[in-house]
C-alpha positions in Angstrom: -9.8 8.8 31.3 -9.6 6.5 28.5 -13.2 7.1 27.7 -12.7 10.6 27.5 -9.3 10.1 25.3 -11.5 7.8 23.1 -14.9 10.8 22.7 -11.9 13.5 22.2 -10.3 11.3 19.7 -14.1 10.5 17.6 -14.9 14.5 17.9 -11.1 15.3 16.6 -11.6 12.9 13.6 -15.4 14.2 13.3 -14.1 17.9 12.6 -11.2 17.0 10.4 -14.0 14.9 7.8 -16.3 18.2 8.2 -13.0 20.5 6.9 -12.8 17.9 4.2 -16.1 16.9 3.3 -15.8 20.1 1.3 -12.3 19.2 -0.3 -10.4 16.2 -1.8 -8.5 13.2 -1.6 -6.3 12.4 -4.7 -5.6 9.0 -4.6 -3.2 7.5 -7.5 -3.5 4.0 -8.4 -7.0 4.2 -7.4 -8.2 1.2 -9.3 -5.7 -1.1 -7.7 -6.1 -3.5 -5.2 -5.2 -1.4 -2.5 -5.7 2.3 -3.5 -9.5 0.9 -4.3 -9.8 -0.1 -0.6 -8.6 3.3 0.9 -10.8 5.1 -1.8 -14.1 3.1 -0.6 -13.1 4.3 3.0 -12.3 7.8 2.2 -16.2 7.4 0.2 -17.6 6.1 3.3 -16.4 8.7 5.7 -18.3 11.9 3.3 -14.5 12.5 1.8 -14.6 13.4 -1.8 -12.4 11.3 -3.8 -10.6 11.9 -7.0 -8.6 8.6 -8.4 -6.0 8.7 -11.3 -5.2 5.3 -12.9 -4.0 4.5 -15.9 -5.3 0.8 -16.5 -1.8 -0.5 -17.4 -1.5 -4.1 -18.6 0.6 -5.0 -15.5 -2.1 -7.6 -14.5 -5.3 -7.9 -16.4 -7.0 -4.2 -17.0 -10.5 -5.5 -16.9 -10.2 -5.8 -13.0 -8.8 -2.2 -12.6 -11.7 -1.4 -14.6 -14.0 -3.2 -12.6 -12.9 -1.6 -9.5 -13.4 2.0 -10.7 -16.7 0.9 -12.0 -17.7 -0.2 -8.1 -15.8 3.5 -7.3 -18.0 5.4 -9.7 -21.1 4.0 -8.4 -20.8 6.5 -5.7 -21.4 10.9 -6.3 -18.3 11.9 -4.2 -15.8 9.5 -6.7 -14.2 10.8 -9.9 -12.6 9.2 -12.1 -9.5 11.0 -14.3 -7.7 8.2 -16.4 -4.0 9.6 -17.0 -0.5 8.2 -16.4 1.5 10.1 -13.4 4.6 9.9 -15.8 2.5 12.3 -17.9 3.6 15.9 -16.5 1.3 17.8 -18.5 -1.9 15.1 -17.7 -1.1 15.0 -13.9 -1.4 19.3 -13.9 -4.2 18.9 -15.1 -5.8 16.9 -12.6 -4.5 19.4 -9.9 -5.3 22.8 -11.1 -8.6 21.6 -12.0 -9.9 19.5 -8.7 -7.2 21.3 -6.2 -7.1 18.1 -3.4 -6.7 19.2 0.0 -4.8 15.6 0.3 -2.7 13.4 -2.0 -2.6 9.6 -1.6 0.3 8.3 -3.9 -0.1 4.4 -3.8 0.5 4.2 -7.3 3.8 2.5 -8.8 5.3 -0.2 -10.5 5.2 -3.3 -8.0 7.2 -6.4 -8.0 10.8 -7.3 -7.0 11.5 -9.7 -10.1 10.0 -7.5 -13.0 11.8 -4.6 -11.5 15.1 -7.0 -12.9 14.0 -7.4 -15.8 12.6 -3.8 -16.5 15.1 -1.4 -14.2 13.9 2.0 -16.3 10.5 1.7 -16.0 10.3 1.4 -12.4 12.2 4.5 -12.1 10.3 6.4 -14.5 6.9 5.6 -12.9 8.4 5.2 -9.0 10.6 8.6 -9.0 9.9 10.5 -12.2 6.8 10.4 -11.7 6.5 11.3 -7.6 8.7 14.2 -8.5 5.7 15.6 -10.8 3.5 14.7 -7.9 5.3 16.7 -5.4 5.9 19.5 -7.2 2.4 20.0 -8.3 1.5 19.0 -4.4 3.4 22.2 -4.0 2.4 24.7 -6.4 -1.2 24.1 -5.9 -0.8 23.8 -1.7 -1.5 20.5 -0.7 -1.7 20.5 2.9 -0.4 16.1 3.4 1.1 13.9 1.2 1.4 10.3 1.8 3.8 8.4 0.2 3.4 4.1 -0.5 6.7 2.9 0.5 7.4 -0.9 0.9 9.0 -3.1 3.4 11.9 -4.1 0.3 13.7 -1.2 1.6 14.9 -3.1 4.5 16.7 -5.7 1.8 18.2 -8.7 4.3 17.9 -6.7 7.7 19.9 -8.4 10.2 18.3 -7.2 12.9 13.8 -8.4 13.2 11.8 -6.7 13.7 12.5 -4.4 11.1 12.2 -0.6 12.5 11.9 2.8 11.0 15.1 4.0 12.1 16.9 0.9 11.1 19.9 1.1 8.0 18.3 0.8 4.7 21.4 1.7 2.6 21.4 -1.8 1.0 18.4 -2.6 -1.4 18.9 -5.5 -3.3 16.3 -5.4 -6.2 16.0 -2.1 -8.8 12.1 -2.0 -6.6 13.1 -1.8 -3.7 15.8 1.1 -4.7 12.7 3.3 -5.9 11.6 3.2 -3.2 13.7 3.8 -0.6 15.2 6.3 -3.2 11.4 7.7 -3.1 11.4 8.2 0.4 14.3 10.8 0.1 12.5 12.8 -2.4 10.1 12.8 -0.1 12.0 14.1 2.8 13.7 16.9 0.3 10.4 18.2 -0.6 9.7 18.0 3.6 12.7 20.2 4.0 12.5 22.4 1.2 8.8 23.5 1.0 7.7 22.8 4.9 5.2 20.2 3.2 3.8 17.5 5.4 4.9 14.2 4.4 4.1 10.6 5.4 6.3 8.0 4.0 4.0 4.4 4.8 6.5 1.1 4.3 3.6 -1.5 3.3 4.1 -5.0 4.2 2.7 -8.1 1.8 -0.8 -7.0 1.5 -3.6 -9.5 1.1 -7.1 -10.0 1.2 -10.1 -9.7 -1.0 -9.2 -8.1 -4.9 -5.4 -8.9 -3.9 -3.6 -8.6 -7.3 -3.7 -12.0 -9.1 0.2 -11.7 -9.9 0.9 -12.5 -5.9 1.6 -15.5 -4.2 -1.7 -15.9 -2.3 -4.1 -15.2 -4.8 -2.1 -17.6 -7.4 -1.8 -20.1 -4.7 -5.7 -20.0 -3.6 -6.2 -20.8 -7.4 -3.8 -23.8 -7.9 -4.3 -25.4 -4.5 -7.8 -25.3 -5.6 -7.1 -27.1 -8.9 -5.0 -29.5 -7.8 -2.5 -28.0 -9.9 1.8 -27.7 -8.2 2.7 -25.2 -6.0 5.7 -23.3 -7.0 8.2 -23.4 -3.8 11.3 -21.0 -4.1 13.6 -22.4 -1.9 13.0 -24.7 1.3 9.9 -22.6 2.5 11.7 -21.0 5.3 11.6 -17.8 4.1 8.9 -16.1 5.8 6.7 -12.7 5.6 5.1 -10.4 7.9 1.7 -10.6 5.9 -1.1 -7.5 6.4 -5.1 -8.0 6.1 -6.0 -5.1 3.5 -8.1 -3.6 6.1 -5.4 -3.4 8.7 -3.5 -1.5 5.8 -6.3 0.7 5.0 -6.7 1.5 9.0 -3.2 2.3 8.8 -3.6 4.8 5.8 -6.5 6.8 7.2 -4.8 7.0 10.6 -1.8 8.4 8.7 -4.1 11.0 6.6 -5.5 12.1 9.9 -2.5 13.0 11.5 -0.3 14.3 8.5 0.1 18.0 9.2 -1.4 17.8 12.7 -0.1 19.7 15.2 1.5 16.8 17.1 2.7 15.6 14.0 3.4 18.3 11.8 6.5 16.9 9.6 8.5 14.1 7.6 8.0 10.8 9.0 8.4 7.1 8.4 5.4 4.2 9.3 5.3 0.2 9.2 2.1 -0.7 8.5 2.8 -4.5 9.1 0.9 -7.9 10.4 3.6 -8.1 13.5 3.2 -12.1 12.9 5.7 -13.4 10.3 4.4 -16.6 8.7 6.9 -18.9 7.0 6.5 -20.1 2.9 5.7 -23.0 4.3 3.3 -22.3 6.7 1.8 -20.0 4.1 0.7 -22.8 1.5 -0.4 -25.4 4.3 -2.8 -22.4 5.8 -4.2 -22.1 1.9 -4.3 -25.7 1.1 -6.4 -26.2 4.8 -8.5 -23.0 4.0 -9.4 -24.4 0.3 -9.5 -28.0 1.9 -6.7 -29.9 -0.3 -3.2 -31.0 0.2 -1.0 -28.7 -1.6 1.6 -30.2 -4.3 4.5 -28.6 -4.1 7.1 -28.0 -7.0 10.7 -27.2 -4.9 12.7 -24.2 -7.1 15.9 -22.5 -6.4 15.4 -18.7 -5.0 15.0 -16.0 -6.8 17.1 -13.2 -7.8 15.9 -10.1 -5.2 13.7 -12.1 -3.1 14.2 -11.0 0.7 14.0 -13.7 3.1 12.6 -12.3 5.9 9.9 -9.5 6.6 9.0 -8.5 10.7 7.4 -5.0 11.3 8.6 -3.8 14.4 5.0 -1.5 14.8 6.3 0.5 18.2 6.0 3.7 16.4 2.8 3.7 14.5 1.5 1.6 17.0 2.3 5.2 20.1 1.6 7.8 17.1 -1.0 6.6 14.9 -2.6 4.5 17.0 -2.4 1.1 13.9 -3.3 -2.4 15.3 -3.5 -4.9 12.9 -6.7 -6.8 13.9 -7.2 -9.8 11.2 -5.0 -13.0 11.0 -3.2 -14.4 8.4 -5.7 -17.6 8.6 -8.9 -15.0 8.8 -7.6 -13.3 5.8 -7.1 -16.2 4.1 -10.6 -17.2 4.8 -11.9 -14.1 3.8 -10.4 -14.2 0.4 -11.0 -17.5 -0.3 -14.8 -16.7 0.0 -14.2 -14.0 -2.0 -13.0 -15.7 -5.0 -15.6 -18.4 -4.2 -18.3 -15.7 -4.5 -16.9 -14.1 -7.6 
């Protein structure tokens, strides 16, 4: 029986990449570290691809722009540079490439810059999601898949962190959009019958991971002999997800957006399920690179969570997400990455 699931299940997905091998995926944030990972996938399954990035200076621009060049390399990528905040831009881009699909990773990131710079993250996080959906509508998007993070749970109580759980309580202007994003999302669900996945990402890593994050900074200064900032005693800990766990977890999602099992709103961890400590973190990176890591103790910061645990029960029964890689292996893999250049 569970071979038989396993052939229905490959000839399902088989005739769902042959009714879109003719359409296409609009991915925002394409040239980032993770919407370049799901658009390689989508490449690799026959899926025409259409990415929108802007190239903001949020972290160096060159290695957006090196991304899309790897992207472009391939005949079923296309690359339309525009900022989603840019209504006019963004209808564009739909009434002239009409995507079956819309994958919208792309946002402002970061709990501490989202302090310092409250507006922005609204106007690119909401603001600009509300343009998406509405043009999602007009031009009749079948699925929409919304990048949601695991700061919507703020300081949860109760690990691991489930869909269904309180998230009334977000403690940094970033986690706000997005929890706040999420309810556009399920307005838009309720309004206009559109079929919308809302995916709460938890700390991605691996291979291109944004040099602005605590692994890819660490790998460097460990490497260098250089002090490791520590905020806090290192007991703060994070669920951390290989970036090919995540981009498992996105496809599955695509799949299954609009099916007939799954035909509505609803709400997905795409987690590690294996919490590693601060601590534990930068020993793991200092054994991987092969030095002792100096650490330099700080006091926490503002909007820093102090816990992340993805209870994955429900994407684990409905999309069928199992995180495969761990935290060590990714590390390792990354490492050799930068190694490699």
């Amino acid at each position: 029986m569970a071979e038989w699931c396993n052939l229905w299940g490959r000839h399902q997905l088989g005739v769902w990449m042959n009714q879109q091998s003719d359409q296409c995926v609009l991915v925002t944030g394409a040239a980032g570290f993770i919407g370049s990972h799901v658009s390689h996938r989508l490449l690799d399954r026959g899926v025409k691809v259409v990415g929108v990035d802007n190239f903001n200076d949020f972290y160096d621009p060159a290695i957006k722009r090196a991304n899309a060049a790897s992207l472009a390399k391939h005949p079923g990528f296309t690359l339309m540079e525009a900022d989603i905040r840019d209504r006019v831009a963004i209808h564009e881009v739909f009434e002239q490439k009409r995507p079956a699909s819309v994958i919208h990773l792309a946002a402002m990131a970061g709990v501490r810059p989202s302090i310092a710079n409250p507006s922005l993250y609204v106007e690119v996080n909401l603001n600009a999601t509300v343009h998406l959906l509405d043009l999602a509508v007009q031009t009749g998007v079948k699925r929409f898949l919304f990048a949601s993070s695991s700061s919507v749970y703020g300081n949860n109580d109760k690990v691991p962190f489930a869909e269904d759980d309180p998230v009334d309580h977000p403690i940094s202007p970033y986690a706000a959009t997005k929890k706040a994003g999420e309810l556009l999302c399920h307005s838009y669900h309720h309004l206009y019958d559109l079929p919308i996945f809302c995916l709460r990402f938890f700390t991605v890593f691996g291979p291109g991971q944004r040099p602005d994050l605590a692994i890819a900074k660490f790998l460097g200064l460990i490497a260098e002999d250089r002090p490791i900032p520590m905020f806090g005693d290192g007991s703060t800990s994070r669920d951390y997800t290989y970036i090919d766990d995540i981009v498992d977890g996105v496809l599955a999602a695509l799949d299954r957006c609009g099916g007939a099992e799954l035909p509505g709103y609803r709400i997905y961890n795409l987690g590690g399920q294996d919490p590693v400590s601060l601590q534990e973190m930068i020993q793991t990176i200092g054994e991987v690179v092969g030095r002792q890591p100096r650490i330099n103790q700080l006091q926490m910061q503002p909007g820093d969570v102090e816990r992340t645990w993805a209870d994955l029960n429900r994407s684990s029964a409905e999309l069928g997400y199992q995180p495969r890689v761990s935290f060590k292996e990714g590390v390792k893999r990354q490492w050799e990455r930068v190694q490699r250049g």
